[in-house]
C-alpha positions as CSV (number, residue, x, y, z in Angstrom):
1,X,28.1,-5.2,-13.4
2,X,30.2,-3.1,-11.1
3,X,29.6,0.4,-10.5
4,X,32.1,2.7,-12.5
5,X,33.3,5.7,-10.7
6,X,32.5,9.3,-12.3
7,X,36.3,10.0,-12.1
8,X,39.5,8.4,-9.8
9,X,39.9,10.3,-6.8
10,X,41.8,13.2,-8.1
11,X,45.3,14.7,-7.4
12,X,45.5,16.8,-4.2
13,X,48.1,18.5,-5.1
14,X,50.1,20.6,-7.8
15,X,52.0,18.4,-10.1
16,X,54.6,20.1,-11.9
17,X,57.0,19.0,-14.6
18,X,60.2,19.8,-15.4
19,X,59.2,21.3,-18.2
20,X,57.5,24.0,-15.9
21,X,59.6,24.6,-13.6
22,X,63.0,26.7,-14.3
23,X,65.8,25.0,-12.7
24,X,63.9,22.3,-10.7
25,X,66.8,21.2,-8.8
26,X,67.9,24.5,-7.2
27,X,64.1,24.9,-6.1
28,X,64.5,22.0,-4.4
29,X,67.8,22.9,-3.0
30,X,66.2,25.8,-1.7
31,X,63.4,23.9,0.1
32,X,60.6,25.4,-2.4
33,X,60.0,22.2,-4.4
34,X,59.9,18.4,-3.9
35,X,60.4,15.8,-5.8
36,X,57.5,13.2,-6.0
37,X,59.4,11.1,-8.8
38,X,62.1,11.7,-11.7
39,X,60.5,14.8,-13.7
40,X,58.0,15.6,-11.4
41,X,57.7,17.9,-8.6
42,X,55.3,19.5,-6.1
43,X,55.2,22.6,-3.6
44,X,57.2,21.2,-1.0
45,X,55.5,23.0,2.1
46,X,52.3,21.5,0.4
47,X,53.3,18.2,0.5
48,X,55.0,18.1,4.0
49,X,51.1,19.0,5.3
50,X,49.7,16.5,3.2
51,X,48.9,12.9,5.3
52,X,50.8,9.8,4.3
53,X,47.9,8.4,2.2
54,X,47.1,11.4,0.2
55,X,51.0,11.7,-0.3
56,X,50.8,8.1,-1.8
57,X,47.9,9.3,-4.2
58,X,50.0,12.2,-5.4
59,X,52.6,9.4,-6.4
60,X,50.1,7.6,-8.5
61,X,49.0,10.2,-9.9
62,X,52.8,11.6,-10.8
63,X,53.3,8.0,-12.5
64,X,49.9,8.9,-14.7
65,X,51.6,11.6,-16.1
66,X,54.9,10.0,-17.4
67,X,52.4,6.2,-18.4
68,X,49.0,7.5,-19.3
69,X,48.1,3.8,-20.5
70,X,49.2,2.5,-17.0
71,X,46.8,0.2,-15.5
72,X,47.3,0.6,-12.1
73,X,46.7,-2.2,-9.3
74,X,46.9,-3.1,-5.5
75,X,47.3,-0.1,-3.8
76,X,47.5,2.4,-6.6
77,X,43.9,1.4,-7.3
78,X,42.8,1.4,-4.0
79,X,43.6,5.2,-3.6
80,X,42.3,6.1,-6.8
81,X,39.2,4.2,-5.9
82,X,38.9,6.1,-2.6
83,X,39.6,2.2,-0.7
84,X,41.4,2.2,2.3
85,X,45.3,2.9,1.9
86,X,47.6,2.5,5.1
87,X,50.4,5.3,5.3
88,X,52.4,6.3,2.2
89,X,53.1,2.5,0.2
90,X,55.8,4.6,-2.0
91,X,55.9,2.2,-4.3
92,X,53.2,2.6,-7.3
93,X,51.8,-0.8,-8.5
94,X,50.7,-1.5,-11.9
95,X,50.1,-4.6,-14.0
96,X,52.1,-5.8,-17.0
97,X,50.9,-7.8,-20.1
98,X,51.5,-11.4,-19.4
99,X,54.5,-12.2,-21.1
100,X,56.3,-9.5,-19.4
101,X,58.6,-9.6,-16.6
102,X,58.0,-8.4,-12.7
103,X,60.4,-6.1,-11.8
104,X,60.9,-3.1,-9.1
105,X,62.0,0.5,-10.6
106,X,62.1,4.2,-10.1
107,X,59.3,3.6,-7.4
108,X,57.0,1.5,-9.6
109,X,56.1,-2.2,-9.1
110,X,55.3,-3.8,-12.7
111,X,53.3,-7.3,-11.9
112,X,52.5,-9.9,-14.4
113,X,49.6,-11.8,-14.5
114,X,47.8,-14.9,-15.6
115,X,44.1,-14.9,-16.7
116,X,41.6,-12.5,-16.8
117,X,41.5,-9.0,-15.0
118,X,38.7,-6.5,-14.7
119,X,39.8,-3.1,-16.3
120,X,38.3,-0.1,-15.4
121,X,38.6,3.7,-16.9
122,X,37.8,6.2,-14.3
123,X,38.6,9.8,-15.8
124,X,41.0,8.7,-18.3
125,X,43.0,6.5,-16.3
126,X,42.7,3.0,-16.2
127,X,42.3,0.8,-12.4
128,X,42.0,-3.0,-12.1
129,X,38.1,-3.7,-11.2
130,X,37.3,-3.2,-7.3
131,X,36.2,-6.8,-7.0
132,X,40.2,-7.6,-8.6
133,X,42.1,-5.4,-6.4
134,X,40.5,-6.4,-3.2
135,X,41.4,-9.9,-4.1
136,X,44.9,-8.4,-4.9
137,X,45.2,-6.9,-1.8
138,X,43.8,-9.8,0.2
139,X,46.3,-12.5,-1.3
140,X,49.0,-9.9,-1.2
141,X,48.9,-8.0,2.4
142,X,48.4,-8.9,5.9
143,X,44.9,-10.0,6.8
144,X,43.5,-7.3,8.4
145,X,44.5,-4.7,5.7
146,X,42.6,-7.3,3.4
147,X,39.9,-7.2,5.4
148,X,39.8,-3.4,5.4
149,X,39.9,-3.3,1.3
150,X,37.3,-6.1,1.4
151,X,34.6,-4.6,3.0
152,X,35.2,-1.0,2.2
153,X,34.8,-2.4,-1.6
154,X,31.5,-4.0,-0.7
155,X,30.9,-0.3,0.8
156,X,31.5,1.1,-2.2
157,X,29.8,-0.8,-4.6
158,X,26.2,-2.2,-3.3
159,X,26.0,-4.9,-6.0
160,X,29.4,-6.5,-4.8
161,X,29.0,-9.4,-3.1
162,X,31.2,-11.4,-0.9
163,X,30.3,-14.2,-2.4
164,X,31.9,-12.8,-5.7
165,X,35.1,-12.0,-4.0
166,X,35.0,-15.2,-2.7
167,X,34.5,-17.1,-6.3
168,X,37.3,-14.3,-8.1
169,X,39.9,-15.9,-5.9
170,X,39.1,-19.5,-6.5
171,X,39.0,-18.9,-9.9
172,X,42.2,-17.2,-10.3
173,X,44.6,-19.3,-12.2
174,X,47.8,-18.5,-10.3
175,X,47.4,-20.1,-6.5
176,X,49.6,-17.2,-4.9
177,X,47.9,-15.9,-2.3
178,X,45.0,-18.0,-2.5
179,X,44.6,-19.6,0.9
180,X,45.8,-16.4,2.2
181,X,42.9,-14.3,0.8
182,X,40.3,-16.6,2.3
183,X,40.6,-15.3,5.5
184,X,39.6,-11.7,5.0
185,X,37.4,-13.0,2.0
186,X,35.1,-14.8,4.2
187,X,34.9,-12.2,6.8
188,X,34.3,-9.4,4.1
189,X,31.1,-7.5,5.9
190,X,29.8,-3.9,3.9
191,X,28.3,-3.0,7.3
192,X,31.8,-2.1,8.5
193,X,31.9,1.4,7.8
194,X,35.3,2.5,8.7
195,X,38.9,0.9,8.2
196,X,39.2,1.1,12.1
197,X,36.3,-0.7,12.5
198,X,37.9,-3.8,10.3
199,X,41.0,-3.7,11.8
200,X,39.0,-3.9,15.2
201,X,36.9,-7.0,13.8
202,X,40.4,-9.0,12.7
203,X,41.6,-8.6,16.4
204,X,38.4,-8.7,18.1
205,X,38.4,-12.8,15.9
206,X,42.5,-13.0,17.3
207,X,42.7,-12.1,20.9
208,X,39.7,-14.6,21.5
209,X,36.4,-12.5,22.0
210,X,33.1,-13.5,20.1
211,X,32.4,-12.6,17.1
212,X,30.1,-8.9,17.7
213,X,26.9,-7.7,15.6
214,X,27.7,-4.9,13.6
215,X,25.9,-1.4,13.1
216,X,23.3,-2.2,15.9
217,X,20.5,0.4,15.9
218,X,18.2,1.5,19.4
219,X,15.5,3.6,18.9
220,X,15.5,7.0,21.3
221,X,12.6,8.5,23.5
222,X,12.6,10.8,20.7
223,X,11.6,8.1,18.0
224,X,15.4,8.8,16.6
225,X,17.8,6.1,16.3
226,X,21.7,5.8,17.9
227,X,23.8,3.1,16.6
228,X,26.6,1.3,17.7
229,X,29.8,0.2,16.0
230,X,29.8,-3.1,17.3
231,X,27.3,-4.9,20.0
232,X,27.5,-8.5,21.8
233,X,24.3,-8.9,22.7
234,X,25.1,-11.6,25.4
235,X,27.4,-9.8,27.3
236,X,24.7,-6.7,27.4
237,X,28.2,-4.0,25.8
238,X,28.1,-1.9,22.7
239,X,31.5,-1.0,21.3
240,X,32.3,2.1,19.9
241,X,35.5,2.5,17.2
242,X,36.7,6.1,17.8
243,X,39.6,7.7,15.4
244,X,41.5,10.8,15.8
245,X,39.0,13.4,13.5
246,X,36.3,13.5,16.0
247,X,38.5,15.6,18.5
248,X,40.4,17.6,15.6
249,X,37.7,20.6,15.6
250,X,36.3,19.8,12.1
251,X,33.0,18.2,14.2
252,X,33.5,21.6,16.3
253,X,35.0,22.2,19.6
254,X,36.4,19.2,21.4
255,X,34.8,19.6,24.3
256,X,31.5,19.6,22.4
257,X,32.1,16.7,20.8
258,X,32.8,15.0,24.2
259,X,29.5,16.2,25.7
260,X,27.5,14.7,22.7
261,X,29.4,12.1,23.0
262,X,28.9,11.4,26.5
263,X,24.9,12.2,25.8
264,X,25.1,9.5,23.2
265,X,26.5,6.8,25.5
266,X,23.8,7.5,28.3
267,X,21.3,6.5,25.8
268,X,22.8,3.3,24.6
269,X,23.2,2.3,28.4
270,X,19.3,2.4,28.6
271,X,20.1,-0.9,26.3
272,X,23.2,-2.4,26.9
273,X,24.8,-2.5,30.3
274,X,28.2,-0.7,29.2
275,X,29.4,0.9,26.2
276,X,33.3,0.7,25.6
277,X,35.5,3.2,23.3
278,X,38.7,2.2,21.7
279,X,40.9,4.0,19.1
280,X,43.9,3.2,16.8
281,X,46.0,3.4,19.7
282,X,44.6,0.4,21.8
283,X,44.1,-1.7,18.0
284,X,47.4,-2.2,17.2
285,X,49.3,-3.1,19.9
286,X,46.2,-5.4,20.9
287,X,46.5,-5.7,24.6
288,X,44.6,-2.7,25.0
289,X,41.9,-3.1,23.6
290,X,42.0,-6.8,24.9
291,X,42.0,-4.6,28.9
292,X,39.1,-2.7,27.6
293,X,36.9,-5.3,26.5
294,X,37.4,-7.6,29.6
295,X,36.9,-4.5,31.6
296,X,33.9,-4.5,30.3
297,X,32.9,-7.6,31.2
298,X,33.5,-9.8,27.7
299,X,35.2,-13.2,28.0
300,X,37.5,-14.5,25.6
301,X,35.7,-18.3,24.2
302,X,38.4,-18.9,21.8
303,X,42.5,-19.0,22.3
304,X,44.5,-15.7,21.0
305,X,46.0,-16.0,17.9
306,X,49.4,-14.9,18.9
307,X,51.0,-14.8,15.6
308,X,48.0,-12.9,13.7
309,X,48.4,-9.7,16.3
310,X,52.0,-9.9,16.3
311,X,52.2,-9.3,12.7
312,X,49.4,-6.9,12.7
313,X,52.3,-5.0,15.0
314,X,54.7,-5.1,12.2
315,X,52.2,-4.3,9.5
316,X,50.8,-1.4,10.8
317,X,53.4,0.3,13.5
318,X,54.7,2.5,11.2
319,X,51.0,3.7,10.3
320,X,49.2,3.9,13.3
321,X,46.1,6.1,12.4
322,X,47.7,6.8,9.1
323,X,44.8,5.5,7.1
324,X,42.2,7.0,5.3
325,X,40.0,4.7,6.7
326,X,37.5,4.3,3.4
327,X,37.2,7.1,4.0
328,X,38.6,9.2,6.2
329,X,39.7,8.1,9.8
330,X,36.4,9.4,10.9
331,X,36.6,8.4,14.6
């Protein structure tokens, strides 16, 4: 049985209706409000601060209040599950009885389906399963976003399997997607604890390297315990995933944070020979973080798969570090 979710992640902002707001349009006009959808409206200096993922949960949540019996999918679930969502989708997914018909409107994607799906109700609104909407997500998106869903699902719930995943998309009756899915499916791994560190996996597998050991702990003089993101073992280098929060002051001054830091990788280097950092930044475009890993001293054993990090490029340009990383782009 899955594990059901006190309550969806929950608006994180103001929703107002038009109901509430006198003359909605000329408090737009005059740069107070913003519209999130037709009859709905938030505090517009509010919502320019919020970051594209949390700007697509507002959305979801602005379609609960005009279809309370919405079940929502893809995406829409993922955010209200707390999965990892990449920038602001803008487009609000839910599912449609069966003999409906898919269509595209007012910002919301209406999907029909064959067969049976999970339903969830998580504070009175209703989510496919997580098990269902990281198979969604893996037949649907590029691999390495279904990669990210897959294991932060297995994150979330401990009695997930892969395995299960796995046997969900097999058993599907509709074959969209299907060979698609396997990829991330079979790579699904709850001991990657961060959306960067998924992404990093998929192009780790592409641009050749081997295959690294995840969450690697050493043991300190002090009988403590650092661990490392990723670590081959062979090659003697630990790899560390590093997003943009650990220098934003909420860990406490930069600087600080660099001196642990640094502290940190002196210890590990009484184990592994080198230890290698590497953000959203060097991800994406690939050949970074392919310069960083040969410089320190990895070999790729398999050719690149060219196509894979190209469309990685395309997938995720636009939303470079815009992710909330399972979490939160925790660095």
């Amino acid at each position: 049985m899955p594990i059901l979710l006190a309550g969806p992640q929950p608006a994180p902002i103001p929703l107002l209706r038009t109901a509430e707001v006198p003359h909605p349009e000329r408090a737009v006009a005059r740069g107070e409000l913003a519209r999130v959808r037709p009859g709905v409206y938030v505090p517009a200096e509010a919502w320019r601060d919020l970051a594209p993922w949390v700007r697509y949960l507002a959305r979801v949540h602005a379609v609960a209040l005009g279809y309370p019996d919405a079940v929502f999918s893809h995406e829409s679930a993922a955010a209200l599950m707390g999965l990892p969502v990449f920038g602001d989708p803008m487009v609000v997914h839910v599912l449609q009885n069966p003999l409906g018909r898919s269509r595209l409107a007012s910002g919301i994607r209406v999907h029909t389906h064959r067969g049976e799906r999970e339903i969830l109700e998580i504070g009175g609104l209703l989510v496919t399963g997580i098990l269902d909407t990281a198979v969604d997500l893996a037949r649907s998106r590029h691999g390495a976003i279904g990669l990210s869903v897959a294991d932060a699902a297995l994150r979330a719930d401990p009695s997930l399997e892969a395995a299960a995943m796995r046997e969900g998309n097999e058993q599907r009756i509709s074959k969209r997607g299907r060979a698609v899915a396997r990829w991330a499916l079979s790579r699904a791994n709850r001991l990657a604890e961060t959306a960067l560190e998924s992404v990093s996996r998929a192009v780790v597998e592409w641009l050749g390297f081997p295959e690294p050991a995840l969450q690697v702990s050493f043991r300190t003089n002090d009988g403590g315990h650092d661990r490392s993101d990723m670590v081959w073992e062979p090659a003697s280098v630990a790899g560390e995933c590093d997003g943009g929060m650990k220098y934003d002051g909420r860990f406490g001054p930069a600087q600080d944070v660099i001196a642990r830091q640094h502290a940190r990788d002196a210890r590990l280097r009484r184990h592994v020979r080198t230890v290698a950092h590497w953000g959203w930044h060097d991800v994406v475009p690939a050949a970074p973080l392919r310069d960083i890993l040969i410089g320190a001293g990895l070999r790729p054993d398999a050719p690149e798969d060219t196509a894979a990090l190209f469309s990685l490029r395309r997938a995720l340009t636009a939303t470079t570090r815009e992710t909330n990383a399972d979490g939160r782009d925790r660095g």
